[in-house]
PAZAPA-4460 file (N, C-alpha, C; in steps of 0.05 Angstrom, whole numbers, plus 32768, in hexadecimal, padded with zeros to 4 digits):
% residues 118
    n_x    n_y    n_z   ca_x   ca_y   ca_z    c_x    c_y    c_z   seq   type   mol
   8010   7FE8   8000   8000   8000   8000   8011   8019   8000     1      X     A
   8027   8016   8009   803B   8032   8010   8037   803C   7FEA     2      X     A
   8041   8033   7FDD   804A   8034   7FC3   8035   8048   7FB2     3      X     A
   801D   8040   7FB9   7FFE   8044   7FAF   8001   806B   7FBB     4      X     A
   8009   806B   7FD2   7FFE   8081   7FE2   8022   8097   7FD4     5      X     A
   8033   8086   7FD7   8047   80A3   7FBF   8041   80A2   7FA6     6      X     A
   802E   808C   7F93   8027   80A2   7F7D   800E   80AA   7F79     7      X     A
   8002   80B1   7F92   7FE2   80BF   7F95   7FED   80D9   7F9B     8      X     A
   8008   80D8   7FAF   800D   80FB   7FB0   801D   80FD   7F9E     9      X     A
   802A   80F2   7F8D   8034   80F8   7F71   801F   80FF   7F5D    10      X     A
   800F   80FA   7F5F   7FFF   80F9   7F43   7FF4   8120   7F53    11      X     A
   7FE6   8119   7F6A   7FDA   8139   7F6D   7FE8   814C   7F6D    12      X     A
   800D   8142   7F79   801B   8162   7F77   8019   8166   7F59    13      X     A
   801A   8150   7F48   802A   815C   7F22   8007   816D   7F26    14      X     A
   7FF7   816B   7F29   7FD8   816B   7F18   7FD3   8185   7F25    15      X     A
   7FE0   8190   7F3A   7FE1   81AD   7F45   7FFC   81B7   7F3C    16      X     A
   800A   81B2   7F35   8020   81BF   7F24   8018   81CA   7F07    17      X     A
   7FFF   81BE   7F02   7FEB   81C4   7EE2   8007   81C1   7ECD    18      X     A
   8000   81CC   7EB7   800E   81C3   7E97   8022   81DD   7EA3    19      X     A
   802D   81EE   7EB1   803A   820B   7EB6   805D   81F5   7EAE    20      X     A
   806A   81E3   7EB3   8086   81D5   7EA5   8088   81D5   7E83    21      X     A
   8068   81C1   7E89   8063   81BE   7E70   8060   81DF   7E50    22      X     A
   8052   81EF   7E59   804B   81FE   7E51   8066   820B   7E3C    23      X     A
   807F   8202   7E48   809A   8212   7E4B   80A4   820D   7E30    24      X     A
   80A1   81E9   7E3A   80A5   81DC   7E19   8098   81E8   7E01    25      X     A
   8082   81ED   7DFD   8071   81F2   7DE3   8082   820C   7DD6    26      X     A
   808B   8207   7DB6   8091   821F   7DB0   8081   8228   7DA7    27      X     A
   8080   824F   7DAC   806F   825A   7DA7   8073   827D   7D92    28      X     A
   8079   827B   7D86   8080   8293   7D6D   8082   82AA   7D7B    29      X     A
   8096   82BE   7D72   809A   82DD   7D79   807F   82E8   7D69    30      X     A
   806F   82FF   7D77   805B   8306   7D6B   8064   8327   7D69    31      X     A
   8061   8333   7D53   8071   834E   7D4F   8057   8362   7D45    32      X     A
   804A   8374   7D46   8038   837B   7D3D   803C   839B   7D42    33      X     A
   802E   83AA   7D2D   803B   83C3   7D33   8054   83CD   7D1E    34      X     A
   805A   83E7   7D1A   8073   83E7   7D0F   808F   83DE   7D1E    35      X     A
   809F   83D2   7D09   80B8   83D2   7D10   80C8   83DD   7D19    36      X     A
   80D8   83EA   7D28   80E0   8402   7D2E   8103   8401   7D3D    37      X     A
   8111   8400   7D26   812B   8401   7D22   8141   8418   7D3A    38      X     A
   814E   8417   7D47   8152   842D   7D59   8168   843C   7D40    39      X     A
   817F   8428   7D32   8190   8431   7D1A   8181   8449   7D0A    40      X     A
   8169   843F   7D07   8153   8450   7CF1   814F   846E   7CFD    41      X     A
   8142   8461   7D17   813C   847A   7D29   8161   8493   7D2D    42      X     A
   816E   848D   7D29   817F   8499   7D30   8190   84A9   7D1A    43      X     A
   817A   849D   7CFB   8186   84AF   7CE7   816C   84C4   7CE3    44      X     A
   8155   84C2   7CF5   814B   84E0   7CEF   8152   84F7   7CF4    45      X     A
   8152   8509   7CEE   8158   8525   7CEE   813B   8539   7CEF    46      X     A
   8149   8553   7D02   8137   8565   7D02   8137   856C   7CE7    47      X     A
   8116   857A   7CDF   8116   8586   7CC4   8111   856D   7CAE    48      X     A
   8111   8559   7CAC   810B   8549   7C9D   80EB   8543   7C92    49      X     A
   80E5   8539   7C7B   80CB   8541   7C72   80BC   8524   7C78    50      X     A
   80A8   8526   7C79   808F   8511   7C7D   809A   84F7   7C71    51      X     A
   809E   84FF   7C4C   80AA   84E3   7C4B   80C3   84DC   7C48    52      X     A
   80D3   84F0   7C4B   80F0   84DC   7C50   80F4   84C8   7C72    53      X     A
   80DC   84E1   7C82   80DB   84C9   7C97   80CA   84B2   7C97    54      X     A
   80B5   84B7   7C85   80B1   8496   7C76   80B3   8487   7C6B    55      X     A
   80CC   8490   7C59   80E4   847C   7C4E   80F5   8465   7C61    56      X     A
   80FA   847B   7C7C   810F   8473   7C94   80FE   845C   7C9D    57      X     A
   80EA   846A   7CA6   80DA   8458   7CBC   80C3   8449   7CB3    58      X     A
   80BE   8453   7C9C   80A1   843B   7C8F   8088   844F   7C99    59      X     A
   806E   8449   7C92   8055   8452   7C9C   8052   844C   7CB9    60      X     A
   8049   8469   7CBF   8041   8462   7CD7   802D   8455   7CE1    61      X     A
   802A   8452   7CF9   8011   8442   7D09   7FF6   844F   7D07    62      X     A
   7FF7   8466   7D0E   7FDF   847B   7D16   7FE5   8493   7D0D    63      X     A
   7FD2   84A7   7D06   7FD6   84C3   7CFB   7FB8   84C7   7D03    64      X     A
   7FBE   84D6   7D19   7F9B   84DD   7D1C   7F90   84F1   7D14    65      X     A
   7F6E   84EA   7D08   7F61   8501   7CF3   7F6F   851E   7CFD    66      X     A
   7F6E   8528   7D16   7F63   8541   7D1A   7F87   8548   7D20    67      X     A
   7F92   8538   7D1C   7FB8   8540   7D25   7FC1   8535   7D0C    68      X     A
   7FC7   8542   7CFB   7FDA   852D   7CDC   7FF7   852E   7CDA    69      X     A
   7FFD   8544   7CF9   801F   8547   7CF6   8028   8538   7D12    70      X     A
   8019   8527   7D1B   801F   8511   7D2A   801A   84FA   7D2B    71      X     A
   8032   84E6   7D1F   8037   84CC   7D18   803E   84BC   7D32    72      X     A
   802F   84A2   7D38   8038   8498   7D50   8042   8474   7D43    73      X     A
   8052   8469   7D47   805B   8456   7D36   8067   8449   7D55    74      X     A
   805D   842F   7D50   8050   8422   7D6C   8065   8401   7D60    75      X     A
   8076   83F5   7D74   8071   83D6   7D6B   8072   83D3   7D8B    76      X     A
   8066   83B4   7D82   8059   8397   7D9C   806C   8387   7D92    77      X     A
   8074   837D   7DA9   8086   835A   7DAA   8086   8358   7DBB    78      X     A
   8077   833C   7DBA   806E   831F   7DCB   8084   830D   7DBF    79      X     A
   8093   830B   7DCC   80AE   82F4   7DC9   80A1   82D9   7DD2    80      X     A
   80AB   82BC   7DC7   809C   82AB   7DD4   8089   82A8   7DEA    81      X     A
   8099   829F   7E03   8093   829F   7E1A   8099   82B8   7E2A    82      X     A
   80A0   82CC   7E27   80A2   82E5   7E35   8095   82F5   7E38    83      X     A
   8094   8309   7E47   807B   8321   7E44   8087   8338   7E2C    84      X     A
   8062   833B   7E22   806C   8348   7E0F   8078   8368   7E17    85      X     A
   807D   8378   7E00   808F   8398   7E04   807B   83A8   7DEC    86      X     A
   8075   83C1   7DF8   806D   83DB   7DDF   808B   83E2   7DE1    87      X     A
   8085   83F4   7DC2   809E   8411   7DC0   8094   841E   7DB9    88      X     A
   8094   8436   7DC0   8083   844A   7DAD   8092   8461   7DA5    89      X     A
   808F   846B   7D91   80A0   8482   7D7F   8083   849B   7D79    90      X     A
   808C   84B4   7D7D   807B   84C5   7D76   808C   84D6   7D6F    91      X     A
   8082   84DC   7D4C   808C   84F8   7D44   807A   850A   7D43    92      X     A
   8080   8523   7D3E   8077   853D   7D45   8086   8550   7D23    93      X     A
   8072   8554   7D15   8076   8568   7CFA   806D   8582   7D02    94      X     A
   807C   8599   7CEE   806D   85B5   7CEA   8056   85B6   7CD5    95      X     A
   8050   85C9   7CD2   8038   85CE   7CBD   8045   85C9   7CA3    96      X     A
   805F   85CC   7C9A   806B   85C6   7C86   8071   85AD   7C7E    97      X     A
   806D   859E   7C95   8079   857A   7C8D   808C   8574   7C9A    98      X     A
   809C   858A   7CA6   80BB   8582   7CAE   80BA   856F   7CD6    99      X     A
   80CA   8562   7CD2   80CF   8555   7CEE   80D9   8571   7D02   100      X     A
   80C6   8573   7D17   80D0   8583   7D2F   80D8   8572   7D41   101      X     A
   80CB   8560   7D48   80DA   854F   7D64   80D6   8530   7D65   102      X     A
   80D6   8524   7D7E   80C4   8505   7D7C   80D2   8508   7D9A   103      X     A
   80C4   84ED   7DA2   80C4   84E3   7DC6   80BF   84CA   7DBD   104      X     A
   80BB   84BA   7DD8   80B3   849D   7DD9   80C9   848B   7DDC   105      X     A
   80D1   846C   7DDD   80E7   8461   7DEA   80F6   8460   7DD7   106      X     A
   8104   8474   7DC6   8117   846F   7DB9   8123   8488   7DB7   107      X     A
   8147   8480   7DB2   8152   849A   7DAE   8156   84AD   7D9B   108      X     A
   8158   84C5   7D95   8162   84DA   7D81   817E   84D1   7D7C   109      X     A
   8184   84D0   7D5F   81A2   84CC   7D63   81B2   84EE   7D68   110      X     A
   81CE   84EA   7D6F   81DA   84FA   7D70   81DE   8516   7D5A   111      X     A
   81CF   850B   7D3F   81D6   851C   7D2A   81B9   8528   7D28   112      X     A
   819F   8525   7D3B   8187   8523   7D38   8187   8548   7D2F   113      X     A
   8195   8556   7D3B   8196   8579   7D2E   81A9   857F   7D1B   114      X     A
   81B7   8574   7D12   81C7   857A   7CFD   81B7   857C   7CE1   115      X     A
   81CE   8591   7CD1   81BB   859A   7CBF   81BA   8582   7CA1   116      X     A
   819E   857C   7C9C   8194   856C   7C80   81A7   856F   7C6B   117      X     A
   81B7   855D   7C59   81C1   856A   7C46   81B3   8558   7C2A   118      X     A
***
């Protein structure tokens, strides 16, 4: 009888441990959604640059909302397998003329970001 009673508490500890080992095994795809968003890229913008040479750099943006058309928000998501996923978010900021005045969000300006366009 001893034998019977260690795999009755074997069987209930695995069955409260649920599939959470198991789970680890399964592979499960990077999920990327959103624009891409290159920091190399980000660091060849420049002040003064026009709508589309910065949509050459960086591709279409995410959002341009009706009532704001000189603010582009260009968003990516990644869900890595098993990890928690990450936003980034990039926001530029245009003049009435088209030209790039600024941007914020988790990425950096490169060093040349005020130097002059040639």
């Amino acid at each position: 009888m001893h034998w019977k009673h260690v795999v009755a508490v074997s069987l209930v500890l695995a069955s409260l441990t649920g599939c959470s080992w198991v789970n680890k095994l399964v592979y499960r795809i990077d999920i990327n959604q959103g624009n891409y968003i290159d920091q190399s890229a980000v660091e060849e913008l420049k002040f003064g640059m026009t709508k589309e040479q910065v949509k050459f750099l960086l591709g279409p943006p995410m959002l341009v909302e009706a009532g704001y058309p000189n603010t582009w928000y260009f968003v990516q998501w990644l869900k890595p397998g098993h990890s928690e996923p990450e936003q980034k978010e990039l926001i530029l900021s245009f003049d009435e003329s088209g030209q790039l005045i600024g941007m914020k969000g988790d990425f950096q300006a490169g060093t040349s970001f005020f130097e002059v366009i040639r």
